[in-house]
N, CA and C atoms as a LAMMPS dump frame, in Angstrom:
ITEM: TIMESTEP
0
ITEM: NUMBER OF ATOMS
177
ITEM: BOX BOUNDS ff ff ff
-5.0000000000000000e+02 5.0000000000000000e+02
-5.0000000000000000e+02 5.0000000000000000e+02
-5.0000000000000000e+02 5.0000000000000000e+02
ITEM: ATOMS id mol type element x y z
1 1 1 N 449.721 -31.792 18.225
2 1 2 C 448.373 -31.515 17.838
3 1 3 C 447.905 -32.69 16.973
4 2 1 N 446.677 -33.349 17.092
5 2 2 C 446.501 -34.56 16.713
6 2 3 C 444.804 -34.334 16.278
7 3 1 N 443.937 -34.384 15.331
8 3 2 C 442.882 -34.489 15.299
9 3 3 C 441.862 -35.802 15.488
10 4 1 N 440.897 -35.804 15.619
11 4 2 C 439.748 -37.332 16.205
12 4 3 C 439.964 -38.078 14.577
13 5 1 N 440.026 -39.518 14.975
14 5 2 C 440.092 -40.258 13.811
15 5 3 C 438.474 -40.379 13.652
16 6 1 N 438.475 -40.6 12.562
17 6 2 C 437.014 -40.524 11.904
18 6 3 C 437.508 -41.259 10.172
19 7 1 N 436.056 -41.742 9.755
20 7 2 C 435.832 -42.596 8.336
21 7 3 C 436.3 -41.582 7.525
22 8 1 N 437.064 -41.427 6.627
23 8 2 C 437.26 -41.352 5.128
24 8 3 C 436.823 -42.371 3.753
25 9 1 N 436.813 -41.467 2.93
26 9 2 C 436.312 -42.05 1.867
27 9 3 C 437.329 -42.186 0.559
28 10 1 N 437.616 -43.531 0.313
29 10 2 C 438.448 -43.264 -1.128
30 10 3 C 438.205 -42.528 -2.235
31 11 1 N 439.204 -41.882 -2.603
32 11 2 C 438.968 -41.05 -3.722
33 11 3 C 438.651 -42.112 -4.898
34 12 1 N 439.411 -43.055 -4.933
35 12 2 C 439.302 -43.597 -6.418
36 12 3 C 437.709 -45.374 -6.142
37 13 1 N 438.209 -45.481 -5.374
38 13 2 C 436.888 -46.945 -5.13
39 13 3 C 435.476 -46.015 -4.495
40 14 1 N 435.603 -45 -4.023
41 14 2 C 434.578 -44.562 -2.906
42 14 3 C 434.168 -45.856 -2.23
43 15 1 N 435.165 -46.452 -1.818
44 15 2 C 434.783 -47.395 -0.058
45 15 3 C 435.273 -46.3 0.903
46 16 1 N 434.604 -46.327 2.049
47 16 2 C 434.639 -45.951 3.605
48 16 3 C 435.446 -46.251 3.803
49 17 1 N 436.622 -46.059 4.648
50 17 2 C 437.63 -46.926 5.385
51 17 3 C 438.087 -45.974 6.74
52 18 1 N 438.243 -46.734 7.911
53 18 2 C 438.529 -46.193 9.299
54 18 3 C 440.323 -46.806 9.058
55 19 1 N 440.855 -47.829 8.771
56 19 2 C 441.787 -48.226 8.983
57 19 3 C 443.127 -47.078 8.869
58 20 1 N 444.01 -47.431 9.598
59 20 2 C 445.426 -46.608 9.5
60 20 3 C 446.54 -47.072 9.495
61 21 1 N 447.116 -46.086 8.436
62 21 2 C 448.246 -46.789 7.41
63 21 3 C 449.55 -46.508 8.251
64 22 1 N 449.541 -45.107 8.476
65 22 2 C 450.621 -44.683 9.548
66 22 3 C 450.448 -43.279 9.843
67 23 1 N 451.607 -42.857 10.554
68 23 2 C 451.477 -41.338 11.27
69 23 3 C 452.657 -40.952 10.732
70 24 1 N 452.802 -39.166 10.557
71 24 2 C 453.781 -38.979 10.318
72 24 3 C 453.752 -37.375 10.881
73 25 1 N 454.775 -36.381 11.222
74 25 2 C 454.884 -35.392 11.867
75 25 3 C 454.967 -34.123 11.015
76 26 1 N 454.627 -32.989 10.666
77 26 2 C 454.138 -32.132 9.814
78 26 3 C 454.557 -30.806 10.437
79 27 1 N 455.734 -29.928 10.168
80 27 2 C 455.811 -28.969 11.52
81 27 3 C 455.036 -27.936 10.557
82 28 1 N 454.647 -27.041 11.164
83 28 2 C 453.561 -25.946 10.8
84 28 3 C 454.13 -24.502 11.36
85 29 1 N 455.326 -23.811 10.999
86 29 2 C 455.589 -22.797 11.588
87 29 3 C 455.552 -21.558 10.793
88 30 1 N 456.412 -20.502 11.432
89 30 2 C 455.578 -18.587 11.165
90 30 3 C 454.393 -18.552 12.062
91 31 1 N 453.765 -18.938 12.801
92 31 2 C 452.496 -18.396 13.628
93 31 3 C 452.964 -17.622 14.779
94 32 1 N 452.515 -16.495 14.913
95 32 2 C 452.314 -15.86 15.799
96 32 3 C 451.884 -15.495 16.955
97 33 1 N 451.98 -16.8 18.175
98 33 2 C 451.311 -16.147 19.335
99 33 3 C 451.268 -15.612 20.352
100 34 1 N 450.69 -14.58 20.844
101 34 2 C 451.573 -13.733 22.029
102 34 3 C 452.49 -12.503 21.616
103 35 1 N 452.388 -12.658 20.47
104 35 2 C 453.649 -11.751 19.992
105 35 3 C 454.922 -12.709 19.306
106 36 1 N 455.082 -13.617 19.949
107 36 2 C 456.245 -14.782 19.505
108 36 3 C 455.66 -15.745 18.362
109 37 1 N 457.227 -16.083 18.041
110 37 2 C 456.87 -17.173 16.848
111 37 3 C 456.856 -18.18 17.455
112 38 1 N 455.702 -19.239 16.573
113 38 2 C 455.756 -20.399 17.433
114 38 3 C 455.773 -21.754 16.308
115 39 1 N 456.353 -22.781 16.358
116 39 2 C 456.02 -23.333 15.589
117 39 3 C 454.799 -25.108 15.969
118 40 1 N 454.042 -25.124 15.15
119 40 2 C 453.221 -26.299 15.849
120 40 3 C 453.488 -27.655 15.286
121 41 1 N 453.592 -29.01 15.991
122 41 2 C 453.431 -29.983 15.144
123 41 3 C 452.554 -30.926 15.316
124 42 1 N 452.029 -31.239 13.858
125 42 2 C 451.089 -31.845 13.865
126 42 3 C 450.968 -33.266 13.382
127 43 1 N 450.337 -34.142 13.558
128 43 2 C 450.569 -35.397 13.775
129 43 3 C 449.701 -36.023 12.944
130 44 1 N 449.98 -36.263 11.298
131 44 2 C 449.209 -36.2 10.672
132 44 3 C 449.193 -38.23 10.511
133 45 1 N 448.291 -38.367 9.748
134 45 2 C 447.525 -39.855 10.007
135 45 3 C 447.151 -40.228 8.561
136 46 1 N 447.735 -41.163 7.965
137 46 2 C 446.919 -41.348 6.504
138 46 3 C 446.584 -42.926 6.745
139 47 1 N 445.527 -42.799 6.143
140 47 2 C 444.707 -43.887 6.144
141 47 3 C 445.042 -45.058 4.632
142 48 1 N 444.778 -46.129 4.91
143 48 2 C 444.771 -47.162 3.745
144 48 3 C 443.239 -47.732 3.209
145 49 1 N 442.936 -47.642 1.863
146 49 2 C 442.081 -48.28 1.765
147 49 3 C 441.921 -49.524 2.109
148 50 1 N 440.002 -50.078 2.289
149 50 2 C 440.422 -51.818 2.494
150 50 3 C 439.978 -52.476 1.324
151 51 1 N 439.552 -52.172 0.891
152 51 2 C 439.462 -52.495 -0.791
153 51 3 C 440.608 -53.596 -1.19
154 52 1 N 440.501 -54.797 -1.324
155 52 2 C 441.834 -55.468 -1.851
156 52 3 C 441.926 -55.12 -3.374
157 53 1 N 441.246 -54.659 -4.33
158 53 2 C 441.746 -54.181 -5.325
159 53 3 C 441.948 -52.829 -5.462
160 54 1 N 441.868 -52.339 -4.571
161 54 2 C 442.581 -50.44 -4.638
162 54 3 C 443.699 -50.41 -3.968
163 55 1 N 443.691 -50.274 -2.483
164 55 2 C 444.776 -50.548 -1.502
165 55 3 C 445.819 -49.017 -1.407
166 56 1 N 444.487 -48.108 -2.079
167 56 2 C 445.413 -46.352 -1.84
168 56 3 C 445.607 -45.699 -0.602
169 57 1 N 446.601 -45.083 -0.005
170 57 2 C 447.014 -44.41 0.79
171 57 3 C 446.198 -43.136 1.068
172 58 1 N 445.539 -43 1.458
173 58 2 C 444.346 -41.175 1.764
174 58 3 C 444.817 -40.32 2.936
175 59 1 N 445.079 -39.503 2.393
176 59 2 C 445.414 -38.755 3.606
177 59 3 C 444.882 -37.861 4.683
């Protein structure tokens, strides 16, 4: 499960930034579907500021 990349905003500079820092895998389980347990993973994406004097990780 992967969501649309889209602009974030730094928390600490408030610059915009599209860029990506890396991916990493997030399992998400206990859900219930069908009756069965299921577990989902999700494919989470944190972004880097481009700010050369911030340079924070956003997730």
């Amino acid at each position: 499960m992967e969501l649309e990349r889209v602009p974030h905003q730094c928390p600490c500079c408030r610059q915009v930034t599209d860029r990506v820092h890396d991916y990493r895998v997030q399992k998400i389980k206990d859900h219930h579907i069908f009756g069965r347990r299921t577990a989902l993973f999700y494919r989470k994406r944190r972004y880097v500021c481009e700010n050369e004097n911030c340079r924070k990780t956003i997730l």
